[in-house]
N, C-alpha and C positions, 0 to 999 in steps of 0.2 A: 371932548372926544367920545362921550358914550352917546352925545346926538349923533356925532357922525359915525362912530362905530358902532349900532350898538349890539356888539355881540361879548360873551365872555373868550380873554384871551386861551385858558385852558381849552375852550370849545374850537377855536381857533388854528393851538398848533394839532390837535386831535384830525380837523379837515386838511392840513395840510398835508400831515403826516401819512392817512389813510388813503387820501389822492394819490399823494405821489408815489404810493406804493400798487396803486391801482395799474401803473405804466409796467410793474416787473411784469416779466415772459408767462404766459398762461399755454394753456393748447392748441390755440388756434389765433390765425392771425383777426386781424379788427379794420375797419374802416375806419375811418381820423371821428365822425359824427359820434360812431356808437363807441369808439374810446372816449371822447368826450363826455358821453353820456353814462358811463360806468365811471368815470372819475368820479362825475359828480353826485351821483348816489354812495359813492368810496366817503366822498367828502364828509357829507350830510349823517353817513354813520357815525364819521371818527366824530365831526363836532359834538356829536352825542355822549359819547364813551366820552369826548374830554371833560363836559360839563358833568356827569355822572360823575367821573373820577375827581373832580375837583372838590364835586358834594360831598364824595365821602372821605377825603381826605380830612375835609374841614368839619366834620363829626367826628373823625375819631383823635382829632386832635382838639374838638372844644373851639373853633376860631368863628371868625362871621368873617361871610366875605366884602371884600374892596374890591374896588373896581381899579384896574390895569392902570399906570400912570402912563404919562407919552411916553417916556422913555422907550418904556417896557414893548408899547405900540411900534414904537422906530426902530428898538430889535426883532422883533415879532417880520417886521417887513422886510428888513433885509435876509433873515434868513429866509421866508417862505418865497422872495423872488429869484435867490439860489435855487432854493427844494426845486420848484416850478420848474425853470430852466432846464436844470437837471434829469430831471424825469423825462421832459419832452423830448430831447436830446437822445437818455438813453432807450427810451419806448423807442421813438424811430427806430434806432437800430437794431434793438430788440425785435421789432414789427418787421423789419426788412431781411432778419435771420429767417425768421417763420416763414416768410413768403418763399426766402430761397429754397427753403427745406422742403416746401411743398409744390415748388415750381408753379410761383406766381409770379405775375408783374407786382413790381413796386409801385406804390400809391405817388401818384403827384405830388411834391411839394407841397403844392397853395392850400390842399387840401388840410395840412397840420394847422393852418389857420382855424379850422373850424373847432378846433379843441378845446383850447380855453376858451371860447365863445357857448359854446356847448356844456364843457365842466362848470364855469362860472355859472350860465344860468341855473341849472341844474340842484346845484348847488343851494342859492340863493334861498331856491323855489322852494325844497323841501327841507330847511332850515327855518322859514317860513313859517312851513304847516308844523314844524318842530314848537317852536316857539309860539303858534296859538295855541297849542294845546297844552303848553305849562300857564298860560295867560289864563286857559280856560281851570286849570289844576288849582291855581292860587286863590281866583273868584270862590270858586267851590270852599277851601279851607279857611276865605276869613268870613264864609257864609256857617260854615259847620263847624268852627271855632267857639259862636258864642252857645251854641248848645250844648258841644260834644265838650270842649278841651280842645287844646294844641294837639296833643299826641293824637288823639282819636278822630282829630278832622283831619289830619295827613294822611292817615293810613284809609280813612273811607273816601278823602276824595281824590287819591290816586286809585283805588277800587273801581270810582265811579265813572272818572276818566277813560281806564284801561276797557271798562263796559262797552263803554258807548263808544271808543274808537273798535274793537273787534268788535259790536253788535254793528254797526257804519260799512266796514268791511266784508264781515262776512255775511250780515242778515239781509244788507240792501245792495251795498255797492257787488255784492260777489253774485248775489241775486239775479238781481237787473243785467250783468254783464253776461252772466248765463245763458237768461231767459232771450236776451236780443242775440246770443250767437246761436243758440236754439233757432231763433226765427231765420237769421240769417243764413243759416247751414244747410236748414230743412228745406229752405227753401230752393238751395246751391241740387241740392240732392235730387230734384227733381229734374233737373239741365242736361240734356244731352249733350257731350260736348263737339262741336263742329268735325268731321268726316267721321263720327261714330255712327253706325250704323248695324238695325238689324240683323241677326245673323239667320242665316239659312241652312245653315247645317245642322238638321238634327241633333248632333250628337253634343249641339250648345246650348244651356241655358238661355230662355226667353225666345229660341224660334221659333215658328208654330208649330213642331209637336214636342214641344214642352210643357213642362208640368208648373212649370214658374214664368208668370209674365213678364213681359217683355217690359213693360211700365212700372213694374213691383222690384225691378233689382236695384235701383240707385244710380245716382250718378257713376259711380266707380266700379258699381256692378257691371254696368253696360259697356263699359270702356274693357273690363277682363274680359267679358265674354266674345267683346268685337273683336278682340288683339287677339296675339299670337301667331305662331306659324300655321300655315295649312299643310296638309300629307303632301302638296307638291313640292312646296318650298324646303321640306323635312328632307324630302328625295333629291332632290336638287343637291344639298350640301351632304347627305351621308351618302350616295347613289346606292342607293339599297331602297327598297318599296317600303314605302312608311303608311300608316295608318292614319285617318283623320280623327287631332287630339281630342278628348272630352275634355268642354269645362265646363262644368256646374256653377252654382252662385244662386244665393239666396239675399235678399235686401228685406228693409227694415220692415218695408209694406208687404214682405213676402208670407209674414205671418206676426201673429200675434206675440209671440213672446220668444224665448232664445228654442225652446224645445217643440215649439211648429217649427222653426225658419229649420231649425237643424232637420226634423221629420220629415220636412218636406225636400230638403237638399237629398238628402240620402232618396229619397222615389224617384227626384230626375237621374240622380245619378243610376239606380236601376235601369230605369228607362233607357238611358241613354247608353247604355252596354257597360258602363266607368268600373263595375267588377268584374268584369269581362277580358277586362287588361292586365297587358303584365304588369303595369308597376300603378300606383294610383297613390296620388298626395294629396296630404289636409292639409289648408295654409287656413291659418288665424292672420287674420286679416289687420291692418292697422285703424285705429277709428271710421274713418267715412267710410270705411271698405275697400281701402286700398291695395291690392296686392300688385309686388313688386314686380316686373312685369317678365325681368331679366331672369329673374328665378325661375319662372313657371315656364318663361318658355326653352330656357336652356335644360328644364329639366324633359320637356315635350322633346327635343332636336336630341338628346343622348336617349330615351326612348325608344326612338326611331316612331316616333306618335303612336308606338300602342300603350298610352298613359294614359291618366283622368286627374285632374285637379279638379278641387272643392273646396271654395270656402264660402262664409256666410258675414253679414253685416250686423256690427252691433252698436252701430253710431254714426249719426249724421256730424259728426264734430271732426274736425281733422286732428292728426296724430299728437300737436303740441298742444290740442285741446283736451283730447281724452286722457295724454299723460298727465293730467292734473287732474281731470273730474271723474275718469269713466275709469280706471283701474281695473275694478268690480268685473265693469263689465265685460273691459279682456276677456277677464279669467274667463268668467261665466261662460262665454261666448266658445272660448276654444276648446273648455273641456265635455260644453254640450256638445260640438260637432264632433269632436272624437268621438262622444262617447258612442253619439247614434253611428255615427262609420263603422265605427270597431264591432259593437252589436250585432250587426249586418252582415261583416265581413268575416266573424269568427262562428258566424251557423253556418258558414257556407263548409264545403268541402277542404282539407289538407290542402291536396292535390289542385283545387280550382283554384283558391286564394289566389288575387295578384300582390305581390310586392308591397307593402305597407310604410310611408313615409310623410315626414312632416317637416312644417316650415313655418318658420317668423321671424320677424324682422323689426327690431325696435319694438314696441307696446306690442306686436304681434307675435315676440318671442314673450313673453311675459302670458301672455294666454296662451299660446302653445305649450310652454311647458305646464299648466294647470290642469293638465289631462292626468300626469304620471307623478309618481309618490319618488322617483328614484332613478339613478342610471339602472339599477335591474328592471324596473319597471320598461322604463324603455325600451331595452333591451328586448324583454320577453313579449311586447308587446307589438314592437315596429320592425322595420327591416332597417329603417335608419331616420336620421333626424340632421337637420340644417337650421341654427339656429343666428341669426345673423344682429351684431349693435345688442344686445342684450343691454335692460336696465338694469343697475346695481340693485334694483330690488325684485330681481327675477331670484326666486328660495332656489333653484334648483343650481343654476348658476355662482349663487351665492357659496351655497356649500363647497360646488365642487373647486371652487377659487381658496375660501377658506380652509379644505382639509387639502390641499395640494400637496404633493408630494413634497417633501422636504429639498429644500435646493433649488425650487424653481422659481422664476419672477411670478408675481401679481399679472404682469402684463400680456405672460406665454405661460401659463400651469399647466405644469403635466397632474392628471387626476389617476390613482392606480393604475402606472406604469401606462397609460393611455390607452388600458383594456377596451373601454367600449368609448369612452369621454376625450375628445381631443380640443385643443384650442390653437386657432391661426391668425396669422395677422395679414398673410395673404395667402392665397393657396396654390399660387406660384409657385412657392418657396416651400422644401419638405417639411412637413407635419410633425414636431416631436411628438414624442419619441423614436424619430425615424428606423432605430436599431430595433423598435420591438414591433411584433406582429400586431396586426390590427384584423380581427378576426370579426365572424358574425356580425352583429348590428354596428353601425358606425355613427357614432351622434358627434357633429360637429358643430363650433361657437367658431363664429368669426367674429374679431372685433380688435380695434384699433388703439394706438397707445393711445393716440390723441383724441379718441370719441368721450366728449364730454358725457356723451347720453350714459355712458359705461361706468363712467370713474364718480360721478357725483356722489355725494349722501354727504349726508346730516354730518356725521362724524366728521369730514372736513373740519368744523369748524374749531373744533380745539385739539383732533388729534392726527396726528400724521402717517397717512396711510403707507402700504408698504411700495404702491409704485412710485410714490417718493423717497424712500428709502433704498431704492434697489437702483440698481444703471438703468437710466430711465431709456425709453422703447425709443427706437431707430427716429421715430416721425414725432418724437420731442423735441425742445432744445434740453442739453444736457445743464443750461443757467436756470429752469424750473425749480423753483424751491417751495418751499411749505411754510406758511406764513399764518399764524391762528389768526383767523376771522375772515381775510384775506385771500386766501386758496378758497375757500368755501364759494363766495364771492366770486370769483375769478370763474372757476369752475363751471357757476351759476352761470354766467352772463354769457359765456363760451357754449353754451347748449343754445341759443338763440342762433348763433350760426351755424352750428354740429353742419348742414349740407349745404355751404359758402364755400366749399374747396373744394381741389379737386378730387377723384376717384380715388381713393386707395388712401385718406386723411381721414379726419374728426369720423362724422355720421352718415361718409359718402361712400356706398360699398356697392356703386355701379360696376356689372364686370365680373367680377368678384364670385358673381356665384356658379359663372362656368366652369372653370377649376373642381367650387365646392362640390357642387352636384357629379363630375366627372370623376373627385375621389369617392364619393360617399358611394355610388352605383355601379364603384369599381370596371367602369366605363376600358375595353380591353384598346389596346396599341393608344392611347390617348400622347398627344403630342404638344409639346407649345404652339407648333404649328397649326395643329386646327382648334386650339385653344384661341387663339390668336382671330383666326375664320370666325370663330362662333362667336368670341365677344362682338366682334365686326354685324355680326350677324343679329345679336339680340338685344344693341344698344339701341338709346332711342332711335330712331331716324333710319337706321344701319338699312341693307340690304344687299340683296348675293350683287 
C-alpha cells in the first residue's frame, strides 16, 4: 500500500478536508476549471497542515510514526468519496445561488466534469513539489547530522530549505517573472490601439499645440485623451451650450521621474485653459494609466464641458500587476499630481479657482487618497472626492471603516454622522445618513459587499472580520461563513475574477459613477431618467 499510495494518511484526510470545504459559498461566483483549480491548491494546503499536525502530535506524545494499514486506507476511501460527492453536489448549488443573485446564466452541466479533473491534477502536482522538498529536507539532516547532532541538523536544514525555497521565489522566480512582464508590458504601452486616434483639439493632451507628445503618453494615455464626449454631443444631451472638455495626460516617456510627469501635466493643463474652468479633476490613474472612462466623462456631461481632467502614468504594468508590486508607486504618483495641481491652483485668485475634485478607482483610490492626512484635510482642500473599489489597505479608508459610527455595518459605515465621509453601495439608492445634511465638500466610497478587492487582508486568516459577523450585504449569500485559513483563501482567489460579473457585483462599478458624480456636484433636478440617458450614454459602446 505505500507503493501504491504513497502519501501519509493524516496528509490525506487534511486534502480532503480543505478541498471540500473549498466548494463553501465565497463572493463571487467561479467557473467549474477555476473551482477545480482552487480546490486543489485547498487540497495541497490541507495535506500539509495534516502531515504538520500529525508531526507534532507524535513529539508531543514521544511516538514514531507507522504507516496506515489497508483497513485504515478503505475507510479513508469511503469517507472521502462521500466528502467529494458532497461538496460537488452542494458547490453547484451554492454556484447556481450566486449566479441567481447576480443575474447570471447557469454553467452547463458537462462542464462540472472538469472539476475533479482539474482538483485531482492540481493537487497531485503541488503535493509533488511538497514532498521534494521534505526529500530535499531529510538529504540535508542526515548530511548535517554527522557534524552537527540530530537536534541541530533539523533545525539548520529546515533554515536551509525555507532559504532557498523564498531565495527560488523571490530572488529568481519573482525576478524573472517581473523583469519579462516589464518587457511584455513596456512593450503593450507603446500600441495604439485600433480606431484611436490623434486628437485635434487643442484643449487635449498630445495634439499639436500640446506641451506633451502625442507618442510620450502611453498606451492608455492616448486611448483618454482620444475618448470622451465632444461640446456637441455634451449639447446634444444637456441642450444647453457646452464647452469643449479639457483632458490632460502625462505618460511614463512624458518625463523623467513622478515630479517632471506631474510639472509638466500641470503646463498643459495651463496651456489648455483646464484652470479656466469651472470645475477641474485629478484622477490617479490605475497602473498602465488607466482611467475609467465612465467617470471622466460623466463627470465632463454634468459639467456641461466647462471641466478639465488630469491624470498622469506611473506604470506600464496593468492594475493586478501594480497591486502586487507598484503600491509605492500609486502613492507617489497621486500625491505628486495633487500636489503640483493644488500649488497651482491655490496661487491663483479666491474668486478665479474652478471647483477642485478627485478620483480613484481600485489602486487608483489608494493613490488618490495619499495626497490628504484626513477627512479635514480633504475637506479644506477639495470641493469633493469620488472614491471607487477602494483596497482594504487604503489608511484613509481603513480608518474611517474602523472608527464608524457605532451601529453601523462593515459593509455601509456611516463616519461622523456622514458630515463630509459617506459610503454607497449604489448610488441609485439614498446615501446614509439620508436624515442628516450633507454640507460643503462631499467625499464619496463606493464599494460593494461582494468586491473581493475591498474585503481581503491578511487578518482573514485566523480572524473574523465584522462583514462576517453582521447581516451580510444584499449582493452576498446569507450561507457565507468564516472558516480560519479558508475565507482567507476563498477571498484570495475571488479577486482573480472581482470583474467576471455583472455591473453593480464584486469589482464591477460600470455605470455607477453617473449617480456618483451627480450627487457629489450636487447636479440641480437630477432624475433617474436622465440618470438612466447618461449611463446609456457613457457605457462602452453607448451613443445618443
Amino acid at each position: 500500500m505505500r507503493r501504491l499510495v504513497p502519501y501519509t494518511l493524516p496528509g490525506a484526510y487534511g486534502a480532503v478536508l480543505l478541498g471540500c470545504l473549498a466548494f463553501t459559498p465565497s463572493l463571487l461566483p467561479r467557473p467549474a476549471v477555476f473551482q477545480g483549480l482552487v480546490a486543489g491548491v485547498s487540497s495541497a494546503l490541507g495535506y500539509g497542515v495534516g502531515v504538520l499536525a500529525a508531526y507534532v502530535w507524535r513529539e508531543l506524545v514521544d511516538r514514531d510514526a507507522h504507516p496506515a494499514q489497508r483497513r485504515s486506507w478503505m475507510v479513508f476511501a469511503g469517507v472521502a468519496t462521500v466528502a467529494l460527492a458532497t461538496s460537488l453536489v452542494l458547490g453547484r448549488m451554492w454556484q447556481n445561488e450566486i449566479r441567481a443573485l447576480m443575474g447570471m446564466e447557469r454553467e452547463p452541466w458537462p462542464w462540472l466534469l472538469t472539476i475533479p479533473l482539474a482538483w485531482g491534477l492540481v493537487t497531485l502536482l503541488l503535493i509533488q513539489a511538497g514532498t521534494g522538498l521534505r526529500w530535499l529536507y531529510r538529504k540535508l539532516v542526515r548530511l548535517l547530522d554527522r557534524a552537527l547532532g540530530e537536534r541541530a541538523a533539523k533545525v539548520l536544514g529546515l533554515l536551509v530549505v525555507a532559504w532557498l525555497l523564498i531565495g527560488a521565489i523571490d530572488g529568481v522566480l519573482f525576478d524573472r517573472l517581473r523583469s519579462t512582464a516589464d518587457e511584455v508590458f513596456s512593450y503593450r504601452n507603446t500600441i495604439t490601439p485600433d480606431g484611436v486616434e490623434q486628437p485635434t483639439e487643442p484643449e487635449r493632451s498630445g495634439s499639436a499645440d500640446s506641451l506633451v507628445a502625442w507618442d510620450s503618453l502611453g498606451r492608455e494615455g492616448r486611448v483618454f485623451v482620444a475618448s470622451g464626449p465632444r461640446a456637441e454631443e455634451i449639447t446634444a444631451f444637456t441642450g444647453r451650450p457646452a464647452r469643449e472638455p479639457v483632458r490632460v495626460f502625462a505618460g511614463l516617456e512624458s518625463g523623467e521621474d513622478f515630479s517632471e510627469r506631474a510639472a509638466l501635466a500641470v503646463e498643459d493643463l495651463v496651456r489648455a485653459g483646464g484652470f479656466a474652468r469651472s470645475r477641474l479633476l485629478v484622477v490617479t490613474t490605475t497602473g498602465s494609466g488607466w482611467v475609467e472612462e465612465t467617470s471622466a466623462s460623466s463627470f465632463e456631461y454634468l459639467a456641461d464641458g466647462d471641466s478639465a481632467v488630469v491624470g498622469m502614468q506611473y506604470s506600464s504594468f496593468p492594475s493586478w500587476i501594480s497591486y502586487l508590486v507598484d503600491q509605492e508607486q500609486a502613492q507617489n504618483s497621486g500625491r505628486e499630481l495633487f500636489d503640483a495641481v493644488f500649488a497651482h491652483w491655490s496661487a491663483m485668485p479666491v474668486d478665479a479657482r474652478p471647483e477642485l475634485y478627485v478620483f480613484g478607482e481600485s489602486l487608483g483610490s489608494f493613490g488618490g487618497e495619499a495626497a490628504f492626512s484626513g477627512a479635514y484635510d480633504v475637506a479644506n482642500r477639495t470641493d469633493g472626492a469620488l472614491f471607487v473599489g477602494p483596497p482594504s489597505f487604503n489608511p484613509l479608508w481603513s480608518r474611517f471603516v474602523r472608527d464608524r459610527d457605532s451601529g453601523t455595518p462593515e459593509v455601509l459605515p456611516v463616519y461622523q454622522d456622514g458630515r463630509t465621509v459617506r459610503f454607497a453601495r449604489r448610488t441609485s439608492e439614498p446615501i446614509a445618513p439620508a436624515d442628516e445634511p450633507w454640507d460643503g465638500t462631499r467625499v464619496l466610497y463606493l464599494q460593494h459587499a461582494s468586491d473581493p478587492i475591498v474585503w481581503w487582508n491578511t487578518q482573514l486568516l485566523m480572524t473574523r472580520p465584522d462583514w462576517l459577523r453582521e447581516e451580510r450585504g444584499p449582493d452576498v449569500l446569507p450561507s457565507v461563513r468564516w472558516i480560519p485559513l479558508v475565507t482567507f483563501w476563498q477571498v484570495t482567489a475571488d479577486m482573480a475574477l472581482g470583474t467576471e460579473v455583472p455591473p453593480g457585483y464584486g469589482h464591477n462599478y460600470a455605470g455607477e459613477h453617473v449617480d456618483a458624480w451627480a450627487t457629489i456636484l450636487r447636479t440641480p433636478q437630477w432624475s433617474p431618467e436622465k440618470s438612466q440617458q447618461l449611463r446609456a450614454l457613457v457605457a462602452p459602446g453607448g451613443d445618443a
